[in-house]
C-alpha positions as CSV (number, residue, x, y, z in Angstrom):
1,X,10.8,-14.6,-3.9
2,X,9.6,-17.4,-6.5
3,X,8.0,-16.6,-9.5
4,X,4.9,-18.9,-8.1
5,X,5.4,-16.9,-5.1
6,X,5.2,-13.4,-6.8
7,X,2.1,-14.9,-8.7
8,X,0.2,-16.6,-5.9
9,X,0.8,-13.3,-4.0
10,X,-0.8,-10.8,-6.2
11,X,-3.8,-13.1,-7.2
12,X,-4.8,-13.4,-3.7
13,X,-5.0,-9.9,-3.6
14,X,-7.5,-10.2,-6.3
15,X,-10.1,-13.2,-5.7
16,X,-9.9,-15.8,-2.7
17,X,-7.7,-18.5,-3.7
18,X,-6.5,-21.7,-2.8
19,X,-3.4,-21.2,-4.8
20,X,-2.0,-21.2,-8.6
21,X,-0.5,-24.1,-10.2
22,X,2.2,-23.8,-13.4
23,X,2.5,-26.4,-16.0
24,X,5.5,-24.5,-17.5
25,X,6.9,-20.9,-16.1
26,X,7.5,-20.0,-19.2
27,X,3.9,-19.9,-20.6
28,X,1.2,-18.2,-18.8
29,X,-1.6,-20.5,-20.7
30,X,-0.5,-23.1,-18.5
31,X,-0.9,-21.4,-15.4
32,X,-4.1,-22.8,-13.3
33,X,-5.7,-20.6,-10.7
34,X,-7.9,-22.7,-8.0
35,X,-10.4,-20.4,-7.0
36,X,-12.2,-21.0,-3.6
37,X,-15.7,-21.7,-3.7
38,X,-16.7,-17.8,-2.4
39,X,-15.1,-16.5,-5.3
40,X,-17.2,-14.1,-7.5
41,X,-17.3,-14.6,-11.4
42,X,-16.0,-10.9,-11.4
43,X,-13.2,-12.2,-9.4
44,X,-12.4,-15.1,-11.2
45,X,-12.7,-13.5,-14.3
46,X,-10.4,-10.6,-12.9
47,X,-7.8,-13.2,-11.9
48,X,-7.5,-14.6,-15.1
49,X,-7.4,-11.3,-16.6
50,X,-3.9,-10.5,-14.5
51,X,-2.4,-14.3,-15.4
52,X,-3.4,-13.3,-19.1
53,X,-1.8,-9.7,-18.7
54,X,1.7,-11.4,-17.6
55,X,4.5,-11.7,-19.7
56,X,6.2,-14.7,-18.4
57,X,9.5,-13.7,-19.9
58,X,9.7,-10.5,-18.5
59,X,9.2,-11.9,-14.7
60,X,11.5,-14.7,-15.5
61,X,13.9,-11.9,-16.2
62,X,13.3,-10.1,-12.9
63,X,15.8,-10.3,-10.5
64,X,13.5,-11.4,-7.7
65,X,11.7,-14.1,-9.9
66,X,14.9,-15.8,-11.7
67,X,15.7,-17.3,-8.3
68,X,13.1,-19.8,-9.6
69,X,14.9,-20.8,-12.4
70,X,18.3,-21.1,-10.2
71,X,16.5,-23.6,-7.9
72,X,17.6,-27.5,-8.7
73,X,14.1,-29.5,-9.4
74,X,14.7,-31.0,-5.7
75,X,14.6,-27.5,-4.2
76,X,11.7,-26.5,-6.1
77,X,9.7,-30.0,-5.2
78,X,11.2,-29.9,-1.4
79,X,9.8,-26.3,-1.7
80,X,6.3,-27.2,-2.5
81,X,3.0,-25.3,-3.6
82,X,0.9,-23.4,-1.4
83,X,-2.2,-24.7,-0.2
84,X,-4.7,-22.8,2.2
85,X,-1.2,-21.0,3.4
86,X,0.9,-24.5,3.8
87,X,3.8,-24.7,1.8
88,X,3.1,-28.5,0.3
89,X,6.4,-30.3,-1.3
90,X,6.1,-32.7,-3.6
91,X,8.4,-35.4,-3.8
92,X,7.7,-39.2,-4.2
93,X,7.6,-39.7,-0.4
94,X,4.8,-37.2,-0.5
95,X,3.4,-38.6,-2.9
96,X,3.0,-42.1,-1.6
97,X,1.6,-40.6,2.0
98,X,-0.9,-39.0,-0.1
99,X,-2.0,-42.0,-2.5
100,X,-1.9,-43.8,1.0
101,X,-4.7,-41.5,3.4
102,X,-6.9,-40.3,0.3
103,X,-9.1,-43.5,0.3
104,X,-9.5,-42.5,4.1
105,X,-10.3,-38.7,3.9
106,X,-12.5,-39.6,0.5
107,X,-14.4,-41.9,3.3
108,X,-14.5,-39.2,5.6
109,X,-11.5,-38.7,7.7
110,X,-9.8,-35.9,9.0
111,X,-6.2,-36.2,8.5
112,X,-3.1,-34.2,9.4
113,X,-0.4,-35.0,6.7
114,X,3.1,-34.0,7.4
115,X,5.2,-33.1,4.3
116,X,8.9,-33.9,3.6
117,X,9.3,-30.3,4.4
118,X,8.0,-30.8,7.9
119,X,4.5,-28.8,6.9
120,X,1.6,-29.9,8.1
121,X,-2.0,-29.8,6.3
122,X,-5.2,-31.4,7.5
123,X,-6.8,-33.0,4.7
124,X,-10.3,-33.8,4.6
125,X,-13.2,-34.5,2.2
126,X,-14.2,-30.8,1.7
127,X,-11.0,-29.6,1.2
128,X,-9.3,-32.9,-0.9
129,X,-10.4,-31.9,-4.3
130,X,-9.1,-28.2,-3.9
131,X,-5.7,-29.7,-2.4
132,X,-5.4,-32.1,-5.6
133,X,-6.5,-29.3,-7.9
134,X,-3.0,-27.5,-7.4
135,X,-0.8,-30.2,-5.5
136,X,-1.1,-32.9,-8.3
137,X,-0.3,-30.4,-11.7
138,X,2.8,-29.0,-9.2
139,X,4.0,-32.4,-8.7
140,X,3.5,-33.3,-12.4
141,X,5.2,-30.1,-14.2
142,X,8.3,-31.8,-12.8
143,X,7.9,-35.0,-15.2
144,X,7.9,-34.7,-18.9
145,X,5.5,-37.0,-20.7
């Protein structure tokens, strides 16, 4: 199991989430949690409380986390972020089929958009901002600026 699988795991067991994005692994006050829109401020607050409690170090250590690190940056991309329980990947075919539909489900449509990794997300205006929210820092912790 990933470290952003470990993570996204045990904050959904905490506060309803659409999923947890990660600037860097190795530095917790990167770490983004998108919240759904029934979560609580308790919840919220609680989830941020258990990202805050981490030591990033120490999970990269684990056994079952430093898989993560092992991964080439094409697994990890082809891998993807979770997303209402879809494994999203992120790679620059991706991300042109993305840039291409959003002016359509920003007008309205409902669209089902097939990954690299064959996954399968429908995409539409209520759910486009959450999807971007965590697909779009994923995508960019793979490019240095």
């Amino acid at each position: 199991m990933s470290i952003q699988e470990y993570v996204n795991d045990k904050v959904k067991t905490i506060a309803p989430i659409n999923g947890v994005s990660f600037g860097s692994l190795t530095d917790t006050a990167t770490w983004r949690i998108d919240y759904k829109a029934e979560a609580t401020q308790a919840e919220r607050d609680a989830g941020y409380a258990y990202i805050d409690s981490l030591d990033a170090a120490q999970l990269l250590a684990d056994d079952t986390s430093s898989q993560a690190l092992e991964k080439s940056r094409a697994e990890s991309m082809l891998e993807g972020v979770e997303f209402e329980g879809v494994m999203c990947s992120a790679l620059k075919e991706d991300q042109w089929g993305l840039s291409s539909v959003r002016a359509y489900v920003i007008a309205g449509s409902t669209i089902p958009f097939k990954f690299v990794n064959q996954n399968t997300i429908i995409l539409n205006s209520e759910n486009l901002a959450g999807f971007e929210a965590v697909w779009v820092p994923f995508r960019a912790s793979f490019f240095t600026v």
